[in-house]
C-alpha positions, 0 to 999 in steps of 0.5 A: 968244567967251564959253564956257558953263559947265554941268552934266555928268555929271563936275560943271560943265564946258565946254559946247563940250568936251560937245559937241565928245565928242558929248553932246546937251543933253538928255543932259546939261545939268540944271538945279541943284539947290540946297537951301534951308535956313531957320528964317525961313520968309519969308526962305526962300520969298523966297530960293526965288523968287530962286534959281528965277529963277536957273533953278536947281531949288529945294527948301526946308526951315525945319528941318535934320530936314526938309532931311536927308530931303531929303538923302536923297531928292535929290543936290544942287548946292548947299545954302544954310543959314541959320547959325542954323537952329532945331532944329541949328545951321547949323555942325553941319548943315553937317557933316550935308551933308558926311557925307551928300553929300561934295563939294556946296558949302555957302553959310552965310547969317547976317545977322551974322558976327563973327570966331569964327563966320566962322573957324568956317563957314570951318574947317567947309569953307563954300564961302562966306558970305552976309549977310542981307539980301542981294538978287538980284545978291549971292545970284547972285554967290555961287551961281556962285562955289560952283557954279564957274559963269563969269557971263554978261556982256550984252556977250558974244557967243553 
């Protein structure tokens, strides 16, 4: 039988070890929460759509001074930043989200990556990596990676 991963109160956990400790759904599962972060405005409200699809909550910003107010007001899950981003670059944003909220994975999006920014994004403790374009099942797959979620295959039984 497939075990569901979701989000606890202590990060993304099993949802039969939840509900074998007594915890209801409502108390404790919630939707992400995933920043978007993206100078390319179209790029970014069509990210936005895929990520909401995903059922995940979604917040967009095409600057890094409008994403850390954003830092400010919400905890995040996950924040996806654009390598690139116009006003900072996505390295020193990254560096930005590591001080403000320790812990939350972050996805570098570029639509290239050669050598000395892969190993940067990587010292600078990316969760991963995303080449733009990407489609659904690409961005969905790195999601879950960062966020430890266990995809659900169409075979598994409920």
């Amino acid at each position: 039988m497939a075990s569901w991963k979701v989000m606890g109160r202590d990060g993304p956990q099993d949802l039969d070890s939840l509900l074998a400790r007594g915890a209801s759904l409502d108390e404790r599962v919630t939707p992400f929460r995933i920043l978007v972060a993206d100078g390319d405005k179209i790029r970014a409200r069509m990210t936005r759509g895929a990520v909401s699809n995903m059922g995940f909550i979604v917040d967009v910003s095409n600057t890094s001074i409008d994403a850390e107010k954003l830092l400010k007001m919400y905890r995040y899950d996950l924040v996806l930043a654009d390598a690139f981003l116009p006003d900072m670059g996505g390295l020193s944003f990254l560096a930005e989200v590591r001080m403000r909220q320790p812990g939350v994975p972050v996805v570098i999006t570029s639509g290239d990556f050669p050598v000395e920014l892969a190993s940067r994004v990587s010292r600078f403790g990316a969760a991963d990596m995303l080449k733009t374009p990407f489609d659904r099942s690409e961005l969905e797959m790195v999601l879950n990676r960062a966020l430890g979620l266990s995809p659900i295959k169409d075979d598994e039984e409920f």
